[in-house]
HTML snippet that shows the backbone in 3Dmol.js (N, CA, C, O; Angstrom):
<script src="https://3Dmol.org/build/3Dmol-min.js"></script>
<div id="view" style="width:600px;height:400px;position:relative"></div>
<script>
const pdb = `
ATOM      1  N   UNK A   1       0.854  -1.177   0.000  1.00  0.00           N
ATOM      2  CA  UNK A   1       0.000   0.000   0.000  1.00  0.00           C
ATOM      3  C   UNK A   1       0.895   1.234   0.000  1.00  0.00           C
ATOM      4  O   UNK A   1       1.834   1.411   0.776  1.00  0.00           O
ATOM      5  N   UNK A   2       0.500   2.058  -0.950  1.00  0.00           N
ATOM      6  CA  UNK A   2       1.538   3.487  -0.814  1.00  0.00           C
ATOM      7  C   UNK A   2       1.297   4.482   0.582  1.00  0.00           C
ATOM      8  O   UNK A   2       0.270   4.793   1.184  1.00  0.00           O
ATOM      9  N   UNK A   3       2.473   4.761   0.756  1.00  0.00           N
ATOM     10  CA  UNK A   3       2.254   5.164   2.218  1.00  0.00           C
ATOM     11  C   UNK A   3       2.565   6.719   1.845  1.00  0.00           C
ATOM     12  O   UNK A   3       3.537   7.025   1.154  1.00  0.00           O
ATOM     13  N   UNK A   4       1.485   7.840   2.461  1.00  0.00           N
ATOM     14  CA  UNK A   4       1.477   9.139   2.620  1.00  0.00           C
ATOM     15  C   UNK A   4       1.486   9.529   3.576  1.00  0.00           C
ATOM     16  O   UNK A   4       1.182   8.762   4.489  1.00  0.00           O
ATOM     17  N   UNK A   5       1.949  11.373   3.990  1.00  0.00           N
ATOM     18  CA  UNK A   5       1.654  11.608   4.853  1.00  0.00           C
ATOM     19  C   UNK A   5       0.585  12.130   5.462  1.00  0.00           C
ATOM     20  O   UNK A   5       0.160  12.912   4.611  1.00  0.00           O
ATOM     21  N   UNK A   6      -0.038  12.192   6.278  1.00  0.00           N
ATOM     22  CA  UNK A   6      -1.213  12.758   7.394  1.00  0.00           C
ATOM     23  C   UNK A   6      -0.818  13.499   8.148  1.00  0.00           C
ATOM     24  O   UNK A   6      -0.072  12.957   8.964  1.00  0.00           O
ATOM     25  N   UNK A   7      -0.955  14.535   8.291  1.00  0.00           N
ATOM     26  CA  UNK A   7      -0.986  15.695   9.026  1.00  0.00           C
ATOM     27  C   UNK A   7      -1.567  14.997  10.215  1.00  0.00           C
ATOM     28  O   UNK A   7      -2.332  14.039  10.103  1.00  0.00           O
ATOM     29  N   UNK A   8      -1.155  15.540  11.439  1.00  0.00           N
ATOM     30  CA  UNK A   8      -1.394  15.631  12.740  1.00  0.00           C
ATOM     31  C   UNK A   8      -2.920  15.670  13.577  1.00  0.00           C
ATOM     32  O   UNK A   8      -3.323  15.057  14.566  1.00  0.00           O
ATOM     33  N   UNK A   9      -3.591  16.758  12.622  1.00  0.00           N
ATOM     34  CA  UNK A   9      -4.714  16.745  13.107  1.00  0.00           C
ATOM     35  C   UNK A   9      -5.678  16.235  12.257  1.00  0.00           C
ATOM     36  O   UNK A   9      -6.818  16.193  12.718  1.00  0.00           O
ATOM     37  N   UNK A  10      -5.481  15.792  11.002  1.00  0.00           N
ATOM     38  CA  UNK A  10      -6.397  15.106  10.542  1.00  0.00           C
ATOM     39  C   UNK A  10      -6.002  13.631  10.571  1.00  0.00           C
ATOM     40  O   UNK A  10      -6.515  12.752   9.878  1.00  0.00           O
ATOM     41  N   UNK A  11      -4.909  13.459  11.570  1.00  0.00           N
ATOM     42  CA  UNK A  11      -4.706  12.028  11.793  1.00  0.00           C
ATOM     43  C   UNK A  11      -5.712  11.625  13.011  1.00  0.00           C
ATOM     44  O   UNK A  11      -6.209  10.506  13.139  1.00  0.00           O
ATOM     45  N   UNK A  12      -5.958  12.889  14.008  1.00  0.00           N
ATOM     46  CA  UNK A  12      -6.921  12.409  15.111  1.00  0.00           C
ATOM     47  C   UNK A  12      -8.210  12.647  14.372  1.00  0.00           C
ATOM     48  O   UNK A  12      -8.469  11.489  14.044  1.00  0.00           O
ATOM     49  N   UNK A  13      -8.856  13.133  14.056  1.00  0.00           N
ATOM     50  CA  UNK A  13      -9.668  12.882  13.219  1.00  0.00           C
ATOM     51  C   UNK A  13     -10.273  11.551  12.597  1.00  0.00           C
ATOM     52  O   UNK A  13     -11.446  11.202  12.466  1.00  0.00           O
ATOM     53  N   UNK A  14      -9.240  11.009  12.304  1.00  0.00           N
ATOM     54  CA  UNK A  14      -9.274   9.503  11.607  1.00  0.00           C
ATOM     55  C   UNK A  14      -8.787   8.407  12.659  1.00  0.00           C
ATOM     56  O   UNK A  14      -9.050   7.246  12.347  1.00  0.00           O
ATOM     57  N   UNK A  15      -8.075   8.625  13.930  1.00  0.00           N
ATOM     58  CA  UNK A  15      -8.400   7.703  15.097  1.00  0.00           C
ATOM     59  C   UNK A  15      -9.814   8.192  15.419  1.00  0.00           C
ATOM     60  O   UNK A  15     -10.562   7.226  15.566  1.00  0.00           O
ATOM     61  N   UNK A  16     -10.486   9.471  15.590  1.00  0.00           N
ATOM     62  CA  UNK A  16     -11.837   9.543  16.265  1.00  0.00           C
ATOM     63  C   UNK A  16     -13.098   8.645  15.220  1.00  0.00           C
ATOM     64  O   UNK A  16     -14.301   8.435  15.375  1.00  0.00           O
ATOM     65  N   UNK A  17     -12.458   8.410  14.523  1.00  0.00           N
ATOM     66  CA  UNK A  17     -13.501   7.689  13.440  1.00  0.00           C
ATOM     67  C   UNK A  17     -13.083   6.145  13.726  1.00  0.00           C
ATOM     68  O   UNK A  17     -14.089   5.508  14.037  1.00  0.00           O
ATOM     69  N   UNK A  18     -12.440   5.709  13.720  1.00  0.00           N
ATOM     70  CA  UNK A  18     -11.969   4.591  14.275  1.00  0.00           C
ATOM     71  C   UNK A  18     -12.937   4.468  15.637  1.00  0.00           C
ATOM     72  O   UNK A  18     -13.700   3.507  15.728  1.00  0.00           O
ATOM     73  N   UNK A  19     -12.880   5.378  16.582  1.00  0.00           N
ATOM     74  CA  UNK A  19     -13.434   5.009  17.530  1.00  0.00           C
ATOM     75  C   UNK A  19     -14.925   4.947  17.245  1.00  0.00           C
ATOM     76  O   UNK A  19     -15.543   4.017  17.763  1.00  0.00           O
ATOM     77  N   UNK A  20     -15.430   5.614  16.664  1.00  0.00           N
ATOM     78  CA  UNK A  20     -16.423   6.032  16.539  1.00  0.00           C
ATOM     79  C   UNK A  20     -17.437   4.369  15.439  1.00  0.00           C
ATOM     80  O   UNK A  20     -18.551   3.859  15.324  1.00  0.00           O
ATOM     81  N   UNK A  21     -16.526   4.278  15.112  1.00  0.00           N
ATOM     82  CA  UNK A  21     -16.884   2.624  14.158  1.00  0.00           C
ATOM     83  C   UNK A  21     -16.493   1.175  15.006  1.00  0.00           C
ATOM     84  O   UNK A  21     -16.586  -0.026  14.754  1.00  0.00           O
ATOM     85  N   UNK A  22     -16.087   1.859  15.956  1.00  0.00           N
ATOM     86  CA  UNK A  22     -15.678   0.435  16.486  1.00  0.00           C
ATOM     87  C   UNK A  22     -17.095   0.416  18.030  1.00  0.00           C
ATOM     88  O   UNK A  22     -17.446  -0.651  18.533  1.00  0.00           O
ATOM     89  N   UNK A  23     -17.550   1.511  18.401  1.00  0.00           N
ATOM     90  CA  UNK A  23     -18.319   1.333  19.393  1.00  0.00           C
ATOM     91  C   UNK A  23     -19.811   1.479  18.893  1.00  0.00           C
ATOM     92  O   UNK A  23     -20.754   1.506  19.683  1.00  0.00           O
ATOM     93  N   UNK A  24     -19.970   1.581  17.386  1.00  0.00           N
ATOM     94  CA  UNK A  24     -21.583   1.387  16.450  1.00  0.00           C
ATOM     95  C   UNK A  24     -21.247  -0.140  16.419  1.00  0.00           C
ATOM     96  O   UNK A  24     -22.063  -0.878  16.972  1.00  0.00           O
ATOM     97  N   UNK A  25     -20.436  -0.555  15.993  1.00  0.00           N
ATOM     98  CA  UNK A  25     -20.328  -2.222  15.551  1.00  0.00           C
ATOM     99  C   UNK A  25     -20.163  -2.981  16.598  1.00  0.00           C
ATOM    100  O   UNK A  25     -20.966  -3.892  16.799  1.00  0.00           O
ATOM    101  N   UNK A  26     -19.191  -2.774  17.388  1.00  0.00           N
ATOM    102  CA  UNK A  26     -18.690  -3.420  18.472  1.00  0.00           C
ATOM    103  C   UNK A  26     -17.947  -4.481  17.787  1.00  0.00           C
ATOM    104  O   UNK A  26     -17.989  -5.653  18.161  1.00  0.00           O
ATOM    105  N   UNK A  27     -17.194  -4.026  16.674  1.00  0.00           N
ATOM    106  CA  UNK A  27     -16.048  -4.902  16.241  1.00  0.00           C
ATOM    107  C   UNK A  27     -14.494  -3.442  15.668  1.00  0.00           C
ATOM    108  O   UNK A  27     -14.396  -2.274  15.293  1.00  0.00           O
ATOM    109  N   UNK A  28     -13.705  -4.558  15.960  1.00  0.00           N
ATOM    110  CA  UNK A  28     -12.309  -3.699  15.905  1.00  0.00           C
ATOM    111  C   UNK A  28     -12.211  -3.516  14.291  1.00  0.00           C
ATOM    112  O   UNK A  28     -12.355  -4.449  13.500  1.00  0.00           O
ATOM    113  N   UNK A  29     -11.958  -2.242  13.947  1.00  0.00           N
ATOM    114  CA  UNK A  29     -11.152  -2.283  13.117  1.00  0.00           C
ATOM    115  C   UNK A  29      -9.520  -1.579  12.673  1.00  0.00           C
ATOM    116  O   UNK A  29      -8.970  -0.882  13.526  1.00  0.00           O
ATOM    117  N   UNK A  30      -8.970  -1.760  11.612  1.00  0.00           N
ATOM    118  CA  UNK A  30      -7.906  -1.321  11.550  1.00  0.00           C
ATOM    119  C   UNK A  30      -7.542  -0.201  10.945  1.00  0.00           C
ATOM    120  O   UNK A  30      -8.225  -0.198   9.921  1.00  0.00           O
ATOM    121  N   UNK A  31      -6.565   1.215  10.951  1.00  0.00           N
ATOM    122  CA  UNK A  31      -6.728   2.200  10.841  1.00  0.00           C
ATOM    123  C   UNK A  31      -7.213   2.100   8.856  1.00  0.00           C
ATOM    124  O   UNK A  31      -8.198   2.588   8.303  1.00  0.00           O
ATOM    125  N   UNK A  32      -6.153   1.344   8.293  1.00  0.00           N
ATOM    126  CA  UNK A  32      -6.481   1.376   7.098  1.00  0.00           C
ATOM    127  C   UNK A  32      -8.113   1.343   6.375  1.00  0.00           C
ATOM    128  O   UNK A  32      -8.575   2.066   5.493  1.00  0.00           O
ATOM    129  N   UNK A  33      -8.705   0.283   7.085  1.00  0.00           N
ATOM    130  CA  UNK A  33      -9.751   0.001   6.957  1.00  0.00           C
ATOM    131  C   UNK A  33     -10.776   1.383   7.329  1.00  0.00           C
ATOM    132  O   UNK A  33     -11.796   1.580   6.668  1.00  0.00           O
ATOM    133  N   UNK A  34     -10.540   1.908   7.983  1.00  0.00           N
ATOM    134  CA  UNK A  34     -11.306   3.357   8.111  1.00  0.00           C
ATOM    135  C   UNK A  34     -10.864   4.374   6.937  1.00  0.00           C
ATOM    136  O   UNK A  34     -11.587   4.683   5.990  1.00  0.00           O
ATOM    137  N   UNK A  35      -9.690   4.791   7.140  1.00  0.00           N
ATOM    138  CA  UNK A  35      -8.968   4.977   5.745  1.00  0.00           C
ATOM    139  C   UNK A  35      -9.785   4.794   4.594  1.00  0.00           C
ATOM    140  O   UNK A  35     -10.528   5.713   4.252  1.00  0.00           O
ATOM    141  N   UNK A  36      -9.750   3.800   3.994  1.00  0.00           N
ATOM    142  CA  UNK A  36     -10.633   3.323   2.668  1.00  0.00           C
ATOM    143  C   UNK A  36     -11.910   3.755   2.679  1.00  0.00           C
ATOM    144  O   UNK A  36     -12.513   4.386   1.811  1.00  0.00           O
ATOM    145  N   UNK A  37     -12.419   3.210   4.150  1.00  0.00           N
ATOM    146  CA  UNK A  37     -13.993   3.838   4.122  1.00  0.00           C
ATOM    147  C   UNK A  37     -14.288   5.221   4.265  1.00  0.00           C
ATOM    148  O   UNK A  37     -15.444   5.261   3.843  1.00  0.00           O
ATOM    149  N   UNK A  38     -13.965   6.447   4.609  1.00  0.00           N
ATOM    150  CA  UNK A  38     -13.537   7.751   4.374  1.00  0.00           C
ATOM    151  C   UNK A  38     -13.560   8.354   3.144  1.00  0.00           C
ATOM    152  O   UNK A  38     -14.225   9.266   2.652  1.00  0.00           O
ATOM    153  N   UNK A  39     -12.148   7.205   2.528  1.00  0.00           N
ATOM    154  CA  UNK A  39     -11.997   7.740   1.201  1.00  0.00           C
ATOM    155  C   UNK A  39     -12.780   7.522   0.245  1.00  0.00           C
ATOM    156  O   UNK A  39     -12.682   8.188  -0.786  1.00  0.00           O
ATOM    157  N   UNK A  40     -13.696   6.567   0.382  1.00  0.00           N
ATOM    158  CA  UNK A  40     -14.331   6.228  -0.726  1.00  0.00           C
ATOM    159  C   UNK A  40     -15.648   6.880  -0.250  1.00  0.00           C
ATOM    160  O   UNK A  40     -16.657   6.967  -0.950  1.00  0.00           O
ATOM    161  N   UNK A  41     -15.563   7.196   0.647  1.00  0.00           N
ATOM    162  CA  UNK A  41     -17.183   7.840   0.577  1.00  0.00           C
ATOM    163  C   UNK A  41     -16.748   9.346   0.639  1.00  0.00           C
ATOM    164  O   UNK A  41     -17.613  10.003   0.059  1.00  0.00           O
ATOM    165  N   UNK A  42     -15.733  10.158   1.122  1.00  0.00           N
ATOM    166  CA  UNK A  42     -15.244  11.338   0.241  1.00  0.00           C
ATOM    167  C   UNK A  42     -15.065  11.187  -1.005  1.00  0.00           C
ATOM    168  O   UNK A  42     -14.961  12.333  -1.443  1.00  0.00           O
ATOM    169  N   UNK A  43     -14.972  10.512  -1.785  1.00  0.00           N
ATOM    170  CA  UNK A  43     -15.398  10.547  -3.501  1.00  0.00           C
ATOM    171  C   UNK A  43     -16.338  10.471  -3.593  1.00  0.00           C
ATOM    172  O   UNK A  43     -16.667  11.283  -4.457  1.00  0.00           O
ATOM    173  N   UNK A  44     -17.065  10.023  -3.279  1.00  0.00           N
ATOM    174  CA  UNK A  44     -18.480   9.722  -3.853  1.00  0.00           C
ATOM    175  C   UNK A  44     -19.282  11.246  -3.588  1.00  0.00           C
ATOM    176  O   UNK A  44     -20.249  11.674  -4.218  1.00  0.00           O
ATOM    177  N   UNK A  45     -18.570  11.890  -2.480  1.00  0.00           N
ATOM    178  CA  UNK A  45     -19.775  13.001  -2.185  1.00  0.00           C
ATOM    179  C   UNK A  45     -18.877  14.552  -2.644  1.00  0.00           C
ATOM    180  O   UNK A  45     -19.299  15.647  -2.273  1.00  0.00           O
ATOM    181  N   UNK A  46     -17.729  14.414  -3.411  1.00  0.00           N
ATOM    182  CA  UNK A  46     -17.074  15.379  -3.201  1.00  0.00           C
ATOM    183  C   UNK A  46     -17.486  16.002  -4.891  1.00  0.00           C
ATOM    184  O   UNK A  46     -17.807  15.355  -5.888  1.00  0.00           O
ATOM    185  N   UNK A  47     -17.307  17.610  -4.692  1.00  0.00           N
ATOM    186  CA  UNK A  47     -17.358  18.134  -6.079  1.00  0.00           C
ATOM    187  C   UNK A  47     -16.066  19.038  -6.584  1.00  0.00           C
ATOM    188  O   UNK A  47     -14.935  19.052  -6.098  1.00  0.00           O
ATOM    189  N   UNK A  48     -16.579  19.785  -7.705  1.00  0.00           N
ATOM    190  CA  UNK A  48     -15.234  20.035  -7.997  1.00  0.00           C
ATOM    191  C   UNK A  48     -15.397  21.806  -7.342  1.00  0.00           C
ATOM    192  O   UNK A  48     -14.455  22.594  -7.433  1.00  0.00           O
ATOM    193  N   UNK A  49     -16.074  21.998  -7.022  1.00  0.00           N
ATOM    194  CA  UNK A  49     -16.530  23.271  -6.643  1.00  0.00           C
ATOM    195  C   UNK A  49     -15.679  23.383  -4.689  1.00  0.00           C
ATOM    196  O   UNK A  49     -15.126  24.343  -4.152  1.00  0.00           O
ATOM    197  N   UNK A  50     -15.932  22.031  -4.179  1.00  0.00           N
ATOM    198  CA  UNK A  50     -15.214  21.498  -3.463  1.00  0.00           C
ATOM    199  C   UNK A  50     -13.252  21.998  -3.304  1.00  0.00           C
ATOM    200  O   UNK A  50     -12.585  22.419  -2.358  1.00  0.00           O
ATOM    201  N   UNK A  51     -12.901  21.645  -4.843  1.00  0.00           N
ATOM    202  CA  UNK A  51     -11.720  21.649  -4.843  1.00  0.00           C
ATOM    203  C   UNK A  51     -11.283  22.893  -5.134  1.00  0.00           C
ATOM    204  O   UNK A  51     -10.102  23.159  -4.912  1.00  0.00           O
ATOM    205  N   UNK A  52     -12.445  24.195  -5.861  1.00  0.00           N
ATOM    206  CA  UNK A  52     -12.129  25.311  -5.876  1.00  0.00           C
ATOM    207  C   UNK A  52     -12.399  25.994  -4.500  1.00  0.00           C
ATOM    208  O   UNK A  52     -11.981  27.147  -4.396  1.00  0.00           O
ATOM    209  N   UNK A  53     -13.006  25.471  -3.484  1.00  0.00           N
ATOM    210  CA  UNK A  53     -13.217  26.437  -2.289  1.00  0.00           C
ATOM    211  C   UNK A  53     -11.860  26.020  -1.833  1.00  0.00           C
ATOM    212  O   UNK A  53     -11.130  26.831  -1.264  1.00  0.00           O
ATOM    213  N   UNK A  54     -11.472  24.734  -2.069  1.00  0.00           N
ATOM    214  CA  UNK A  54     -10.253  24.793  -0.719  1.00  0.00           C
ATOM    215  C   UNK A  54      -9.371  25.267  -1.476  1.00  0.00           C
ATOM    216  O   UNK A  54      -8.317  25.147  -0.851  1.00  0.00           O
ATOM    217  N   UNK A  55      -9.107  25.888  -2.769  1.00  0.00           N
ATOM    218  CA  UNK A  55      -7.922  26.199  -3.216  1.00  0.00           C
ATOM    219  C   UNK A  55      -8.002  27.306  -2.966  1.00  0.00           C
ATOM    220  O   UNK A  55      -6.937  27.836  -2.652  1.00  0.00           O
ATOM    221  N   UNK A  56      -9.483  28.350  -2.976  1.00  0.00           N
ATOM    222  CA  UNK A  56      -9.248  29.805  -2.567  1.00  0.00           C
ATOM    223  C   UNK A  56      -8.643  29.694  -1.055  1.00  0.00           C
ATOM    224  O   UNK A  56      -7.701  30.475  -0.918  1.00  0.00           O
ATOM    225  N   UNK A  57      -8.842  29.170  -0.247  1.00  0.00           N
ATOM    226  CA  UNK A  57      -8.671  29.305   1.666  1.00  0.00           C
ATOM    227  C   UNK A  57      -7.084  28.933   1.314  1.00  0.00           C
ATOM    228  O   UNK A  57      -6.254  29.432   2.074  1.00  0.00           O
ATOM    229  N   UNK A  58      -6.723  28.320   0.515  1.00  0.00           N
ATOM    230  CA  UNK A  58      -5.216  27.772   0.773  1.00  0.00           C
ATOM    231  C   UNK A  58      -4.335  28.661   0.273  1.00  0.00           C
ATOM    232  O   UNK A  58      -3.127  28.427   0.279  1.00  0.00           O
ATOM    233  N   UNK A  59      -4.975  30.037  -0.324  1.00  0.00           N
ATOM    234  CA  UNK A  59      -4.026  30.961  -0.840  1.00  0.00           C
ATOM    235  C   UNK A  59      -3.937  32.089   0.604  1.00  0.00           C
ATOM    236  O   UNK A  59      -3.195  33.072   0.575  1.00  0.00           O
TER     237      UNK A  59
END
`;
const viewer = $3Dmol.createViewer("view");
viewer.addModel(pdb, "pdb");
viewer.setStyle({}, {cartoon: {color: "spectrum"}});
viewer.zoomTo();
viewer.render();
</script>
């Protein structure tokens, strides 16, 4: 798996989702596995209008 980096605070973010999936199910999962599920449902809902707001805030 290609490995990137994560920023700090959107790494807790993605342990709080972890937690947050593991006490609806009451089964463990692994960070990756949240990972994927994130990402694929940030595609599914993301636009491109999306990618122009965060490019104005990032200037």
């Amino acid at each position: 798996m290609p490995t990137k980096h994560i920023d700090d605070a959107t790494w807790r973010k993605v342990e709080k989702e972890v937690v947050k999936a593991v006490i609806a199910t009451k089964k463990g999962f692994k960070d990756a596995e949240i990972i994927k599920i994130l990402l694929n449902k940030g595609i599914e809902e993301i636009t491109e209008q999306d990618y122009i707001n965060h490019s104005n805030r990032s200037k």
